[in-house]
LODOMI-877981 format. One record per residue (C-alpha): residue in one letter; x, y, z; residue number from 1. Coordinates in pm, 1 decimal. Example, Ala and Ser with C-alpha at 12.3 -4.5 7.8 and 13.67 -1.06 7.14 Angstrom:
! LODOMI-877981
> a, 1230.0, -450.0, 780.0, 1
> s, 1367.0, -106.0, 714.0, 2
***
This chain:
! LODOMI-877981
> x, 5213.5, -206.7, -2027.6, 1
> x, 5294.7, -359.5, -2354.0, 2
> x, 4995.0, -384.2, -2589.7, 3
> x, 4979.6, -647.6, -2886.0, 4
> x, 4978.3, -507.7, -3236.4, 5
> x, 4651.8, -601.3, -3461.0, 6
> x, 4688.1, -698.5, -3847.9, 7
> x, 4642.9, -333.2, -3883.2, 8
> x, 4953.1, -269.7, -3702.6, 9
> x, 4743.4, -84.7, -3429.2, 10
> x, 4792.2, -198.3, -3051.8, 11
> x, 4556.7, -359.6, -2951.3, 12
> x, 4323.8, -284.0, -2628.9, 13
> x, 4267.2, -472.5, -2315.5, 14
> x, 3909.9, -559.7, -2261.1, 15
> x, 3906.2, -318.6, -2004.7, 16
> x, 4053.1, -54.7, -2206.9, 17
> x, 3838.3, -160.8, -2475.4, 18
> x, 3510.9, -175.8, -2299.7, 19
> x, 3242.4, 107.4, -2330.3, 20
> x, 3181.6, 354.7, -1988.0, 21
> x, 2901.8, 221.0, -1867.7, 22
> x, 2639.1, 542.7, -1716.0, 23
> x, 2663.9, 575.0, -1337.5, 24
> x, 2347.6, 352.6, -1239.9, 25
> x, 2137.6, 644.1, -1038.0, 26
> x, 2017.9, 530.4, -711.3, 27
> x, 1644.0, 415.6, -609.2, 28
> x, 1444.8, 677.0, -476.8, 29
> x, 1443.0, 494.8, -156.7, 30
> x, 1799.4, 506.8, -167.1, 31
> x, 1786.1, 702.2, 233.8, 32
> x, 1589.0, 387.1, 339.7, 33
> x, 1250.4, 386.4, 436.8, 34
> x, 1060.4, 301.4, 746.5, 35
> x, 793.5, -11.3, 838.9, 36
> x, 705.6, -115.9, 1149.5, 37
> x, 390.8, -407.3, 1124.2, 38
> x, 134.7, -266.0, 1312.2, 39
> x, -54.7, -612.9, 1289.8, 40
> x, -355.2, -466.0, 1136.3, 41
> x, -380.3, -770.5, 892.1, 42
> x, -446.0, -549.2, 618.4, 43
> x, -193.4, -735.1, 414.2, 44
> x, -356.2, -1046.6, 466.8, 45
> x, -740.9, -934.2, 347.9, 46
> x, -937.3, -785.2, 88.2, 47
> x, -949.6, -894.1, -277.2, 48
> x, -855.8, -1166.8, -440.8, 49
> x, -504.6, -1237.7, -453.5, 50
> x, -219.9, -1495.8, -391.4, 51
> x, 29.0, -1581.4, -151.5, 52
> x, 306.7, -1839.7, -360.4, 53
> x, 437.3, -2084.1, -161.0, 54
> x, 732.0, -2305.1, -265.5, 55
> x, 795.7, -2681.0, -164.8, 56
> x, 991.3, -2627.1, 155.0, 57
> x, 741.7, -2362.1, 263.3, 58
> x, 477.4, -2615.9, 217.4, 59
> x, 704.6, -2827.1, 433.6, 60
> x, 789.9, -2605.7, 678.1, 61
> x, 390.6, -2521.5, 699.2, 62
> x, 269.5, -2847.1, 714.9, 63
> x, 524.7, -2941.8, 996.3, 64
> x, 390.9, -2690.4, 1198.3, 65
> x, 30.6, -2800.0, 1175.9, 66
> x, 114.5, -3143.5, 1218.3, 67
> x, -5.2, -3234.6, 880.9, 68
> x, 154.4, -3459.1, 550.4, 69
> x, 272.6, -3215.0, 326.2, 70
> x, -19.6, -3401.6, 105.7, 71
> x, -313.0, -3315.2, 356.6, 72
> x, -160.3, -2982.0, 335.0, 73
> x, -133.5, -2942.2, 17.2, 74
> x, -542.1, -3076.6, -56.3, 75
> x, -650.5, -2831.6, 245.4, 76
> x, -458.5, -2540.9, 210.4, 77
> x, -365.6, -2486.5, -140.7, 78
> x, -460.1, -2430.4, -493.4, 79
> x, -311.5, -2406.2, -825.1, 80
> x, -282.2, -2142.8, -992.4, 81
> x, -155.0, -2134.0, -1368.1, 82
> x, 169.8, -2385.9, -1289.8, 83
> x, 236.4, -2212.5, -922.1, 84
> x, 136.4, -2288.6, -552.4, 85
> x, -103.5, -2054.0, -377.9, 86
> x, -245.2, -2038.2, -29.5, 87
> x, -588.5, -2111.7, -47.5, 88
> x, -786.6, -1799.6, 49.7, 89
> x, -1190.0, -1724.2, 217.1, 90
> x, -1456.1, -1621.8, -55.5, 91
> x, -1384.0, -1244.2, 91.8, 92
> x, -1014.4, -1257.4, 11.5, 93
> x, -850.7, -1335.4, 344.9, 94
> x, -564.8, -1607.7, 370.6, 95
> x, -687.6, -1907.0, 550.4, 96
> x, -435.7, -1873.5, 794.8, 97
> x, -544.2, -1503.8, 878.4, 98
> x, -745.5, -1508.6, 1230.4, 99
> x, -1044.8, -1243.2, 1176.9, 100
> x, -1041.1, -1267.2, 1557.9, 101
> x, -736.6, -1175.2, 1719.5, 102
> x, -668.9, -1047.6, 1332.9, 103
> x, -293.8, -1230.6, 1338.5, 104
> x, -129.5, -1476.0, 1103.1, 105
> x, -171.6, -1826.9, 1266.9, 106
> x, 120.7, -1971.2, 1067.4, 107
> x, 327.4, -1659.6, 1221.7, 108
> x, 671.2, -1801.7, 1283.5, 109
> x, 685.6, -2045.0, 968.2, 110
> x, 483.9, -1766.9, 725.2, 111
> x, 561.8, -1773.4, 370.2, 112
> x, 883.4, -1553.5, 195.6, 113
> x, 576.4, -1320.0, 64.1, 114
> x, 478.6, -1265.0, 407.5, 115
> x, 800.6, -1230.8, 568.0, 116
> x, 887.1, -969.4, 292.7, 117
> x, 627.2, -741.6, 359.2, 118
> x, 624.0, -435.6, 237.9, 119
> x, 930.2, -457.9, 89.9, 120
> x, 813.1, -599.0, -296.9, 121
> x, 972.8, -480.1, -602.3, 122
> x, 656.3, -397.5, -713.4, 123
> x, 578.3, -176.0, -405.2, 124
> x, 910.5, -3.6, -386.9, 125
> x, 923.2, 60.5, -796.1, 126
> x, 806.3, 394.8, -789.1, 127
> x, 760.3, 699.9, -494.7, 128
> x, 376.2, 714.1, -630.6, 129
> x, 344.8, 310.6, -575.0, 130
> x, 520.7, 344.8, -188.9, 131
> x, 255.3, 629.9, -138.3, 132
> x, -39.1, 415.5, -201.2, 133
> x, 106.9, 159.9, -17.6, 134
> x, 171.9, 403.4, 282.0, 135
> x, -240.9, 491.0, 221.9, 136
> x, -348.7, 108.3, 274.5, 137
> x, -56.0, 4.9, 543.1, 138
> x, -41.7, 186.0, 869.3, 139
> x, 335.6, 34.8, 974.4, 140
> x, 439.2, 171.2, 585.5, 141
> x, 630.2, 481.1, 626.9, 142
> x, 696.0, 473.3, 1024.6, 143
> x, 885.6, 309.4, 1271.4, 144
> x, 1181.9, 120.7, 1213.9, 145
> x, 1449.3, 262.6, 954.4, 146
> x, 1548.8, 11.8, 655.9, 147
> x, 1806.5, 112.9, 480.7, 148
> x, 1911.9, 72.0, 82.9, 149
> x, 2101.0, -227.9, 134.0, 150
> x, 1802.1, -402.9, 372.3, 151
> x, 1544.6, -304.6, 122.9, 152
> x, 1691.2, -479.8, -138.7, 153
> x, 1790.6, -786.1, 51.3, 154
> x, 1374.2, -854.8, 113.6, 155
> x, 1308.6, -724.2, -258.6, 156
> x, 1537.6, -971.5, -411.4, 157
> x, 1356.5, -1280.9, -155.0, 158
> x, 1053.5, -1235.9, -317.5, 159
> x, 1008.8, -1234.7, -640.2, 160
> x, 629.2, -1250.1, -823.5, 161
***
């Protein structure tokens, strides 16, 4: 290859000559997958306060599903929350889609990206320590069906907080 002289009579390097190593990025802990299998317990969708973000064609998808306007929806299922979209949830923390009863999601097959993500957050995968505690409160965490790197990070990247 021929390489261009600079005013200093130097040749000159390609960009990709030029260009710093960059440090081999080290792999996630989880990098031999991990395992989940939803037990539907419906821990995920009780206890404290939280919120389950919900974007416009969520909201759509939702409100189809009930048979609703996406404005009767909206005024009976959701709040605000700073400048984002929230499920509406029971005094005690539950979602108001989560059936204490039969203790399932009744939105199931139209459930928010949050949902559907489940336990696969960034924040929940960040650290070993933050997995473990999940593991602790989430009986499907840590058994049944193998996820691997790639499938991990798929669902991370979905949801985003």
């Amino acid at each position: 290859m021929t390489h261009m002289q600079n005013s200093e009579n130097q040749p000159e390097q390609t960009p990709a000559e030029s260009a710093t190593p960059e440090a081999p990025q080290s792999e996630p802990w989880y990098a031999n997958g991990l395992k989940f299998r939803c037990t539907g317990c419906g821990n995920c969708c009780t206890g404290g306060p939280g919120a389950v973000w919900v974007g416009d064609e969520e909201m759509l998808a939702i409100a189809r599903h009930l048979d609703l306007t996406i404005g009767e929806f909206r005024l009976m299922y959701t709040r605000l929350i700073g400048s984002r979209v929230s499920l509406r949830e029971y005094a005690n923390g539950d979602c108001v889609f989560f059936d204490g009863r039969t203790r399932g999601c009744t939105i199931y097959p139209v459930r928010p990206i949050q949902c559907q993500t489940w336990p696969f957050w960034s924040s929940n995968i960040s650290s070993e320590k933050m997995w473990k505690h999940i593991e602790a409160v989430c009986p499907g965490a840590g058994t049944g069906d193998f996820f691997s790197l790639e499938e991990i990070e798929e669902r991370a990247q979905r949801f985003v907080l």
